[in-house]
Legacy VTK file of the C-alpha trace (Angstrom):
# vtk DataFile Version 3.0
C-alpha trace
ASCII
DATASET POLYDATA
POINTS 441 float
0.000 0.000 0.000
1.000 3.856 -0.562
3.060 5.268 2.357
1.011 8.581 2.158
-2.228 5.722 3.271
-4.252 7.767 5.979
-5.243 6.354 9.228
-8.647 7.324 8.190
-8.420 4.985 5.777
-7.069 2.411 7.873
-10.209 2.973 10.414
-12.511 2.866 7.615
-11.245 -0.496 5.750
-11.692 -2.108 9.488
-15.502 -1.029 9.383
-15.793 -2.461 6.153
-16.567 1.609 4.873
-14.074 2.797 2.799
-16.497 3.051 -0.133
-17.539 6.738 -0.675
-21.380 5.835 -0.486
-20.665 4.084 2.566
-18.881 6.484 4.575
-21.508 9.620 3.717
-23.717 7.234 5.340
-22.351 7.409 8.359
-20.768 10.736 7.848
-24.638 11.878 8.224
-25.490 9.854 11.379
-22.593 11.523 13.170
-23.785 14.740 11.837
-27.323 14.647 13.082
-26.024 14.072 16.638
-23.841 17.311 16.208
-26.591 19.697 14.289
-28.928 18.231 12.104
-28.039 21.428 9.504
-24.875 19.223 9.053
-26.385 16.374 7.108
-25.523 15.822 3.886
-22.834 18.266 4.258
-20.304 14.989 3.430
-17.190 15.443 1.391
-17.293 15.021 -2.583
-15.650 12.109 -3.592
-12.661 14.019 -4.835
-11.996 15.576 -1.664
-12.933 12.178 0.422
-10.466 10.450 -2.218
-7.608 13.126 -1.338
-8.341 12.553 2.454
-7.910 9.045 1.856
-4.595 9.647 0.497
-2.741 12.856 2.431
-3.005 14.862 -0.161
-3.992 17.969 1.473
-2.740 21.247 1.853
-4.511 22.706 4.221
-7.419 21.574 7.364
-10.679 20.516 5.955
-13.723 22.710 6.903
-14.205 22.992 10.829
-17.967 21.242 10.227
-15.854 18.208 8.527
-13.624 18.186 11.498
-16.169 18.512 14.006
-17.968 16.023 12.575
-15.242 13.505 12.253
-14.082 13.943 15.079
-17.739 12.290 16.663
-17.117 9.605 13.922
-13.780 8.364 15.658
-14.020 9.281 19.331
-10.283 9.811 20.408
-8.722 10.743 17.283
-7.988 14.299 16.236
-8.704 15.297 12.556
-5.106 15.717 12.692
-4.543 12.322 13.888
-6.876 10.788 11.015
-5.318 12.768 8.039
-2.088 12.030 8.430
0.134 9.162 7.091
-0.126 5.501 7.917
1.295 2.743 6.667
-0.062 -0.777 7.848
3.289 -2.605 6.707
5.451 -0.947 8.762
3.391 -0.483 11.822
1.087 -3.910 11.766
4.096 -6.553 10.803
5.561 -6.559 14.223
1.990 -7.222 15.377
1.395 -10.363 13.450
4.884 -12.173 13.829
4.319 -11.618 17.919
0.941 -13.093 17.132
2.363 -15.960 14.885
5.017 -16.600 17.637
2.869 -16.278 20.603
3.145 -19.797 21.416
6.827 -20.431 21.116
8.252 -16.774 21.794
7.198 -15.894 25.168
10.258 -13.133 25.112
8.569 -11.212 22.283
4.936 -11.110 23.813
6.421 -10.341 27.217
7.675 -7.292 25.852
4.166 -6.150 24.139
5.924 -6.080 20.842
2.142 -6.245 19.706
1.027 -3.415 21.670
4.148 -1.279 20.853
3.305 -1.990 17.101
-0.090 -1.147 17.007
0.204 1.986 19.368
-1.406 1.166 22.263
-0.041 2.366 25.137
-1.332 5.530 24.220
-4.912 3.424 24.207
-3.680 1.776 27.505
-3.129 5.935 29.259
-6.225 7.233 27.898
-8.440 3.908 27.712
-10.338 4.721 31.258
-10.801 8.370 30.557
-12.047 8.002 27.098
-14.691 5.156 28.310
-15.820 7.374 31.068
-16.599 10.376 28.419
-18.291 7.853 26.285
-20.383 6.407 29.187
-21.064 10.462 29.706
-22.449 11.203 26.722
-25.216 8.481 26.518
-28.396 1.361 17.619
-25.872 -1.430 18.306
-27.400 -4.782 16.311
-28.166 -7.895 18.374
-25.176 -9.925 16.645
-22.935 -7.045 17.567
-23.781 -7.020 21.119
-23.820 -10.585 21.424
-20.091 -11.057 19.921
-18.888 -8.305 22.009
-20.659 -9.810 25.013
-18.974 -13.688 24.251
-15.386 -11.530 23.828
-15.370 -10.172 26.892
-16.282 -13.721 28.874
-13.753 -15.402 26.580
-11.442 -12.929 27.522
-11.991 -13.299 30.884
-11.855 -16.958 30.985
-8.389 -17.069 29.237
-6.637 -15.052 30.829
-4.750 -16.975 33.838
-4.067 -19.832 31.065
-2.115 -18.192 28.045
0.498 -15.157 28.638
-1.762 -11.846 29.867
-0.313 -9.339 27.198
-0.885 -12.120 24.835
-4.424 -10.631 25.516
-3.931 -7.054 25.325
-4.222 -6.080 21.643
-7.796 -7.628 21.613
-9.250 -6.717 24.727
-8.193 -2.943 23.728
-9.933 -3.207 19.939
-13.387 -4.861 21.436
-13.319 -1.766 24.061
-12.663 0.690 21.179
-15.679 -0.606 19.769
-17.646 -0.452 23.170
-16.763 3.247 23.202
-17.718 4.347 19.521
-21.421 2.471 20.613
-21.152 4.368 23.895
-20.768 7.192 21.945
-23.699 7.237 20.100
-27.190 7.584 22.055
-28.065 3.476 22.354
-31.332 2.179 23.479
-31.540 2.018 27.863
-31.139 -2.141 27.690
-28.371 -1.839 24.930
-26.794 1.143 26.925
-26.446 -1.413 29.799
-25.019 -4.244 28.051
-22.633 -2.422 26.376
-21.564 -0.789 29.772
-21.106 -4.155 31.080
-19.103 -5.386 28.030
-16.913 -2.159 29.466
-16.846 -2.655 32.477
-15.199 -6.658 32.038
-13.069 -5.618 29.387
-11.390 -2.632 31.673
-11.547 -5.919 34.350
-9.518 -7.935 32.231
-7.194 -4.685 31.149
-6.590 -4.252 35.006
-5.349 -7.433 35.708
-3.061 -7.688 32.468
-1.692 -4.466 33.627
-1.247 -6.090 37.680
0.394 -9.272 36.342
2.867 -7.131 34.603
3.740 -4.820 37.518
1.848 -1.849 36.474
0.428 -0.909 39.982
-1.333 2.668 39.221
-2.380 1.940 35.850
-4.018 -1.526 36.665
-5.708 0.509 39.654
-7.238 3.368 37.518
-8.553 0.344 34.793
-10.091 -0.968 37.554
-11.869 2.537 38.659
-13.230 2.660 35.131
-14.313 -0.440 35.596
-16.263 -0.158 38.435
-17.879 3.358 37.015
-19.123 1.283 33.824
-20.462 -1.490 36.290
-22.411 0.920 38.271
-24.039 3.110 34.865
-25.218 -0.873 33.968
-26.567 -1.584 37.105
-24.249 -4.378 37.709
-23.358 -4.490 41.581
-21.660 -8.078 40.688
-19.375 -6.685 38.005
-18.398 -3.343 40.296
-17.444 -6.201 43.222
-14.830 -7.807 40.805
-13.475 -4.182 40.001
-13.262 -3.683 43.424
-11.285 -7.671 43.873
-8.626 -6.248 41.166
-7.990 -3.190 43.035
-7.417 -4.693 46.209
-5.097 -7.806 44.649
-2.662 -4.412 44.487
-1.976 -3.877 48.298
-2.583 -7.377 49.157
0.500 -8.048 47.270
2.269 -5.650 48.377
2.299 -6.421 51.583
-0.095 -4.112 52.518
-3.164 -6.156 54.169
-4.667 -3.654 56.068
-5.127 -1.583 53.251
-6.964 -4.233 51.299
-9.062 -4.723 54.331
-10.239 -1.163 54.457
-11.042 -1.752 51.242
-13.130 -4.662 51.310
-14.927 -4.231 54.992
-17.730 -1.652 54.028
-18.685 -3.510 51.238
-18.565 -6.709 52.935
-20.675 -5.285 55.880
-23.655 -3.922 53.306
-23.785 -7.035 50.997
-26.853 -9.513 50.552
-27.298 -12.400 48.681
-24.788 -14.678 47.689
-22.235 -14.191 44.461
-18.871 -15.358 43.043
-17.822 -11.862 43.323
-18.461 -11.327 47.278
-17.218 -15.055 47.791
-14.165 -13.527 46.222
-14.229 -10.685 48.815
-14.508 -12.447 51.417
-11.522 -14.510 50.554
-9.842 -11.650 49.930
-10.517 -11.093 53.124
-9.387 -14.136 55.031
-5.889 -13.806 53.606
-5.235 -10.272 54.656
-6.622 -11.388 58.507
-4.051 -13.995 58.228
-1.297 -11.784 56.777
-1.732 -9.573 60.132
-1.841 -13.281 62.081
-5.409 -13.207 63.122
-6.521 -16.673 63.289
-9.876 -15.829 64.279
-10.789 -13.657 61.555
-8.748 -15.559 59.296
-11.592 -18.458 60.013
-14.864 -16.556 60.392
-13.703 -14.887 56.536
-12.755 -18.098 54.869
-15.491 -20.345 56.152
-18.135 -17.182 54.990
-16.329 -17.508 51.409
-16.998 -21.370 51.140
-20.302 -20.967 52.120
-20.989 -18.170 49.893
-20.018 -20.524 47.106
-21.955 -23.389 48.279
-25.306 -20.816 48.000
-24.113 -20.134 44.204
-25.293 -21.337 41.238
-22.747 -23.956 39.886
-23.389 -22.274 36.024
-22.210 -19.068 37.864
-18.714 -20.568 39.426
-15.666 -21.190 36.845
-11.869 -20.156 36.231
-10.968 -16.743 35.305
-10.704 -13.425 36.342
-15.170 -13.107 35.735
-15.553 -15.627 38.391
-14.876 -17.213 41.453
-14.279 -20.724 42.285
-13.938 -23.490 44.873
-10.245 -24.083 43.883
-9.296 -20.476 44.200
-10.874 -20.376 47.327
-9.098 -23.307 48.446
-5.880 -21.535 47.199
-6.732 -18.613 49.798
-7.110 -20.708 52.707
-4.087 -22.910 51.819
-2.213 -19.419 51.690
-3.903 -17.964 54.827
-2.803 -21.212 56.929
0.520 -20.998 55.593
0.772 -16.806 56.887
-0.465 -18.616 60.342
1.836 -20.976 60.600
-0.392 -24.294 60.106
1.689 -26.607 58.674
-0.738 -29.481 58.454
-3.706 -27.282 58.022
-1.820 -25.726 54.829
-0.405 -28.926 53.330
-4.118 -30.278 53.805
-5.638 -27.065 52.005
-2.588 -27.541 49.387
-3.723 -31.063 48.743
-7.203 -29.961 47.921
-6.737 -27.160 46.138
-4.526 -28.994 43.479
-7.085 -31.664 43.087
-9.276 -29.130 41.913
-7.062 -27.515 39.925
-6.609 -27.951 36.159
-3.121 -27.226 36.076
-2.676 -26.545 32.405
-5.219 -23.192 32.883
-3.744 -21.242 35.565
-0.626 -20.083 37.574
-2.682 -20.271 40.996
-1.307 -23.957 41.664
2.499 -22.693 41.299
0.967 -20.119 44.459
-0.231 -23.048 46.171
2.809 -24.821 45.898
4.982 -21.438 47.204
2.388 -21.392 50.305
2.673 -24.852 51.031
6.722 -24.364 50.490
6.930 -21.142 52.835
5.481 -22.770 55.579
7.775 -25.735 55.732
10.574 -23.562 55.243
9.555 -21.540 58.680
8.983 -25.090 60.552
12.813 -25.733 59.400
11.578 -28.361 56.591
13.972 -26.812 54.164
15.292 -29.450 51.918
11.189 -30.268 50.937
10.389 -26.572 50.698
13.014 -26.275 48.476
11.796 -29.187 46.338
8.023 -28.225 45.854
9.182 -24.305 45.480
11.252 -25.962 42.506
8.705 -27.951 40.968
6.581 -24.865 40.815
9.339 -22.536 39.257
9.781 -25.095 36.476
6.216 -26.510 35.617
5.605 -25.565 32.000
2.293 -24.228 32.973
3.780 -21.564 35.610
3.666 -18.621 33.766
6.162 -15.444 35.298
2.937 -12.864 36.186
4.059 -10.166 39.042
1.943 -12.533 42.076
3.953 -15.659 40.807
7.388 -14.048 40.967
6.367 -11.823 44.629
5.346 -14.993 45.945
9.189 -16.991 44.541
10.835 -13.825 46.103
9.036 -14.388 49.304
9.739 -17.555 49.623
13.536 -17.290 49.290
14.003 -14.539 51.688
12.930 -16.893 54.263
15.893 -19.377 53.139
19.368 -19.393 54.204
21.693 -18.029 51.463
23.524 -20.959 51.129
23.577 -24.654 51.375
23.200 -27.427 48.850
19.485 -27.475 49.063
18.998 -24.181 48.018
21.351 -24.447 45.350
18.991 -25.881 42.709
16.245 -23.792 44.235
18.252 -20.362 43.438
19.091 -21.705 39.708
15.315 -22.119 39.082
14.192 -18.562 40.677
16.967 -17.191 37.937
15.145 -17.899 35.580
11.491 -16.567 36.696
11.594 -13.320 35.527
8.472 -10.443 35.384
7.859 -9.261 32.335
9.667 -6.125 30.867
6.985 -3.646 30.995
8.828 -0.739 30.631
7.792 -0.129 26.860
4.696 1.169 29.397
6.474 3.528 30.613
4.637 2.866 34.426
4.851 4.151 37.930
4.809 1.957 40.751
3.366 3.013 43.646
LINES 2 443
136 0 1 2 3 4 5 6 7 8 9 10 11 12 13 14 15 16 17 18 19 20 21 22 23 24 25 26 27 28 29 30 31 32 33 34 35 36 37 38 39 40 41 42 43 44 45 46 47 48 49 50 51 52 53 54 55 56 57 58 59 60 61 62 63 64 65 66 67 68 69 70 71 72 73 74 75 76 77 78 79 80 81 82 83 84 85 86 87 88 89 90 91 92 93 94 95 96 97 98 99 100 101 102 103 104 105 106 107 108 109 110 111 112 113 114 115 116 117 118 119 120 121 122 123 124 125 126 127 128 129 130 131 132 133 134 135
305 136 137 138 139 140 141 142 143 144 145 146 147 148 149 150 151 152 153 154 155 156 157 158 159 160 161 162 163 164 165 166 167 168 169 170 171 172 173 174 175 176 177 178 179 180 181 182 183 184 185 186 187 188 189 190 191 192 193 194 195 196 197 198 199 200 201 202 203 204 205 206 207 208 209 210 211 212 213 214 215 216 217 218 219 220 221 222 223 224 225 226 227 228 229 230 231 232 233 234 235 236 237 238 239 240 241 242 243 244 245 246 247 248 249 250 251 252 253 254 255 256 257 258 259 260 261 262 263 264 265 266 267 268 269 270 271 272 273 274 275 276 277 278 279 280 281 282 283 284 285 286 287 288 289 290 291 292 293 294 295 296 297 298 299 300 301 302 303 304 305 306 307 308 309 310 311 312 313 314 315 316 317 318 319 320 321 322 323 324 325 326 327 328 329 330 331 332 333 334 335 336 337 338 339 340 341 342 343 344 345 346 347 348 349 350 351 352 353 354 355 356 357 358 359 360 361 362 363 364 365 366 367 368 369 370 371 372 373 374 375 376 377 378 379 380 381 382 383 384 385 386 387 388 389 390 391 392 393 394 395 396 397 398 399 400 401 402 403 404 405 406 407 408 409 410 411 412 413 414 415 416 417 418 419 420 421 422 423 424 425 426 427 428 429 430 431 432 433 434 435 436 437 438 439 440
C-alpha cells in the first residue's frame, strides 16, 4: 500500500466503509447528533479520495472536522489525516501473534502493543470510556459477539500469557466506546456498559500481572464506574477484587481490608464476586496473624459458594471458584503458621485444579513451600518451590514471581538445598513492561 495511506483509511477499511457511499452514510449519522443542519454536508468524492490519500494542503472545513471527530471518538482530525502505513506499523503485530506460542520473550515485551500503538490506548483507555459512558443502535449480533469476547477474555486469561491478551481486549473496548458514543437504546446502553466494564476488568489485571500498579488501579476505577451506569453491583465487586489484589501483594493487608470491609458489611445475597471478597478477606486477617478472623472470613467464602449457582462458578478473572478459594485458605494457613492445616488445604486445592489453565497452583505450591521452610523443613520446601518454578504451565505474572521472592528470603543463602532452588528462581523473571512507561506506587 501507498506510504502517504491515511489512518482514516485504515479505520474505515476495518468497518468495512471505505467506499464513498458508505462512509456519507455514516458521515450523516454523526452529523445529526452534532446539528442536524450538518447532514448531507459529506465530502465530494474528490476531496474524500484526497483525504484518503494525504493529499492535502490545508485543514478541511471545521464542520468536517467537528464532525469527524464524533465519527472516531479519540482521534484528532489531525490524527486521522495524516500518514499511515499498515506494513510498517502492523508486521511486528502479526509475527508476535504468529510466535505467541513459542516466543514468550517477544509477547512479554508487548511487541504487539508497541506496534499497534497502544499504550497511548492503555493511558487514555479509562478516561475516554468514562466520556463515552457520559455522553449516553448497536445490532443484536454485535452485542452478542462483544458480550462472548469479553467472557472469553476473561476466561483465558490466567491460562495463556496476559499481554498475549492485550491487543484484543483494547480493539473490542474501542468498539464499546464508539457504541457508547452514540445515544443506544436504555437495555443496549447497559449491556454495552457491562461489556466495558469486564473488558477494563480484564485490562486491570493484564496491567497487575505485569507490575503496572497505578495503571491496573485506575482500569479498575473505570471499571467499576461502567459497572455501576449498567446496574451491575456483581461486576463493580470484581473491580473492586482487582484493586485490592494491588496492596494485598504488596504487603499491605490492612489496606486491602479497608477496602473490602464496608462492602462486605452492606452485601446480601450470595455471588462469586463477594465469595471472592470475602476470601480476599481471610488472607489479609491472616497476613496480620489473626486466626480468628482468618476463620470466620474463609469459612463465609466457602459458604458463599456453596449458596451459588454452579453455572455461575468457573476459572478466570469473571468468576470465582472453589479451587481459588481453596488456594486462599491454603495461603492464609501458611501466613499462620499451620503446617498441616496448609499442606491439607494444598492437597485440595490442586485436586481441583486444572493445572494446564492457571498459575494459581504454582501459588499453592509457594504457600505450602513457605510454611515448611519456617517449621525448618527446608530441603522439601526447596523441592516443591522448585517444581513450581519449572512446571511448564507456571507462567512469570508479578503474584507468581512476589510470591518466589518471598519464599527465598525466608531461606538461608547458602547450602546445597537451596542451590537448585536459586538456579530455578533465575530464571522466573516479570515481564519487561517498561515499553509502558509505568509508575509503581
Amino acid at each position: 500500500m501507498s506510504a502517504q495511506l491515511t489512518l482514516l483509511k485504515a479505520l474505515l477499511m476495518k468497518r468495512h466503509q471505505e467506499t464513498h457511499r458508505a462512509f456519507c452514510l455514516e458521515y450523516d449519522k454523526a452529523a445529526r447528533s452534532i446539528d442536524r443542519s450538518l447532514v448531507g454536508s459529506s465530502p465530494s468524492r474528490e476531496a474524500f479520495a484526497r483525504w484518503l490519500k494525504g493529499h492535502l494542503k490545508t485543514k478541511p472545513h471545521s464542520d468536517h472536522c467537528r464532525v469527524l471527530e464524533r465519527m472516531f471518538p479519540g482521534h484528532t482530525v489531525a490524527q486521522l489525516l495524516a500518514p499511515y502505513d499498515p506494513g510498517i506499523r502492523d508486521s511486528g503485530a502479526r509475527s508476535d501473534a504468529r510466535e505467541a506460542a513459542t516466543n514468550r520473550r517477544e509477547v512479554l515485551h508487548l511487541g504487539a502493543a508497541m506496534a499497534l500503538g497502544l499504550p497511548e490506548s492503555i493511558r487514555r483507555g479509562p478516561d475516554l470510556l468514562e466520556q463515552a459512558l457520559d455522553s449516553t443502535t448497536a445490532g443484536e449480533g454485535r452485542l452478542l459477539y462483544l458480550e462472548a469476547e469479553s467472557d472469553r477474555l476473561g476466561l483465558t486469561l490466567e491460562s495463556v500469557l496476559p499481554t498475549s491478551l492485550m491487543v484484543g481486549a483494547l480493539m473490542h473496548l474501542s468498539s464499546v466506546r464508539e457504541l457508547l458514543a452514540q445515544r443506544q437504546p436504555i437495555e443496549t446502553q447497559r449491556r454495552l456498559g457491562r461489556v466495558g466494564a469486564k473488558l477494563s476488568i480484564v485490562i486491570g489485571r493484564i496491567l497487575f500481572t505485569t507490575d503496572q500498579f497505578l495503571m491496573a488501579h485506575r482500569w479498575h476505577i473505570a471499571a467499576a464506574r461502567a459497572a455501576d451506569e449498567a446496574g451491575d453491583s456483581a461486576l463493580g465487586d470484581l473491580a473492586l477484587v482487582g484493586s485490592t489484589f494491588i496492596p494485598l501483594y504488596s504487603a499491605d493487608p490492612r489496606t486491602a481490608l479497608r477496602m473490602v470491609t464496608p462492602r462486605l458489611e452492606q452485601a446480601v445475597g450470595a455471588t462469586p464476586p463477594m465469595g471472592w471478597l470475602w476470601g480476599i478477606a481471610a488472607v489479609a486477617h491472616a497476613s496480620l496473624g489473626d486466626r480468628t478472623a482468618f476463620e470466620r472470613s474463609i469459612e463465609r467464602s466457602r459458604t458463599i459458594l456453596d449458596r451459588c449457582e454452579p453455572e455461575n462458578l468457573h476459572a478466570g478473572v469473571l468468576s470465582y471458584e472453589l479451587a481459588r478459594q481453596t488456594f486462599y485458605e491454603a495461603r492464609g494457613r501458611a501466613d499462620l503458621g499451620d503446617v498441616d492445616g496448609t499442606g491439607d488445604a494444598t492437597d485440595r486445592a490442586l485436586a481441583l485444579y486444572d493445572p494446564t489453565v492457571t498459575s494459581d497452583p504454582a501459588l499453592v505450591r509457594f504457600a505450602h513451600a513457605s510454611v515448611l521452610a519456617k517449621a525448618g523443613e527446608v530441603e522439601e520446601a526447596c523441592r516443591i518451590a522448585t517444581a513450581a518454578c519449572r512446571d511448564p504451565h507456571t507462567l512469570p505474572i508479578s503474584s507468581v514471581v512476589v510470591r518466589a521472592h518471598d519464599f527465598d528470603a525466608l531461606l538461608g543463602r547458602t547450602g546445597s538445598a537451596t542451590a537448585d532452588w536459586r538456579e530455578a528462581l533465575a530464571d522466573l523473571r516479570l515481564p519487561d513492561s517498561a515499553v509502558l512507561s509505568p509508575q509503581r506506587n
